[in-house]
N, C-alpha and C positions, 0 to 999 in steps of 0.2 A: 532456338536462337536464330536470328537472320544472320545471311553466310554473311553480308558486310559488318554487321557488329561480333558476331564469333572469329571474323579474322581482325578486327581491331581488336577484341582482348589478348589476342594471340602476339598478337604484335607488339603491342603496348604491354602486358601485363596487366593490367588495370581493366575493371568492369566498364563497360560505357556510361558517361554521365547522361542524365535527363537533359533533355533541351530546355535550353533558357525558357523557351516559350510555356513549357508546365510551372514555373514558380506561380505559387501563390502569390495574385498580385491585390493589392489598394482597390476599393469601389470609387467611380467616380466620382467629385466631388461637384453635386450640381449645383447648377448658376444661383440657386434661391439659398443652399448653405455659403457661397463664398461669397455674397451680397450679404447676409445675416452677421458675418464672422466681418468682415470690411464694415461693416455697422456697428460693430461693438467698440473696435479701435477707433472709431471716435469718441467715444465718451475718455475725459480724464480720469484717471488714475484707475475705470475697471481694464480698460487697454493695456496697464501694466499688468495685473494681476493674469490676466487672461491669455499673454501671452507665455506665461509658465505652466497654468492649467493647459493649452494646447500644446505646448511642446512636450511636457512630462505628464499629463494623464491620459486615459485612454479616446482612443480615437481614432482617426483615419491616418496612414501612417506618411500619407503623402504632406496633410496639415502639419503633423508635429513636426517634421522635419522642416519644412519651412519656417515654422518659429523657433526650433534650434539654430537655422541660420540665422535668423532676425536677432536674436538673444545673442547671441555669439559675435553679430555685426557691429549691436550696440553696442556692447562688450570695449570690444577693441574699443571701438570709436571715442567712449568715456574714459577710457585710460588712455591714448591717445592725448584727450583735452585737458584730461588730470594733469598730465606729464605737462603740456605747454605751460600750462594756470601757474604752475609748481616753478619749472622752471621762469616766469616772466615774476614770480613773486621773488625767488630769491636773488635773479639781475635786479630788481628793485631796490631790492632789500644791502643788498652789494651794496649799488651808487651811492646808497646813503653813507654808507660806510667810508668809502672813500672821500667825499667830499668834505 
């Protein structure tokens, strides 16, 4: 053991963690796969399906995570628009009532 990590266990109690810089990381994702995948989302309706297949099947882990954000954007955003839609139908729905 090196005397500055043998006197951090010593100190700490705890083994030394591995440097950030060893994790297992993501391969880069090149310009010709994220041109191909920005190509797909244009087409209707396989753009929806495909953004599920890239978030939850396998693959690059950098991609899925961005379509979990995407998925999860739109998410909000459609219930969001639900809530307005809902609430401007039932002020409609009121007025009449009133009048």
């Amino acid at each position: 053991m090196d005397n500055n990590v043998q006197s951090q266990f010593i100190c700490t109690g705890t083994p030394p963690q591995e440097p950030y810089y060893n994790k297992e990381m993501s391969p880069v994702i090149s310009v010709k796969e994220w041109m191909l995948t920005l190509l797909l989302m244009l087409i209707p309706l396989v753009n929806f399906v495909m953004w599920f297949v890239f978030a939850f099947g396998e693959g690059n882990r950098t991609k899925k995570n961005l379509f979990k954000a995407m998925l999860l954007l739109y998410g909000i955003i459609l219930g969001f628009f639900l809530l307005i839609g809902v609430l401007a139908f039932l002020l409609s729905f009121s007025n009449e009532l009133l009048s």
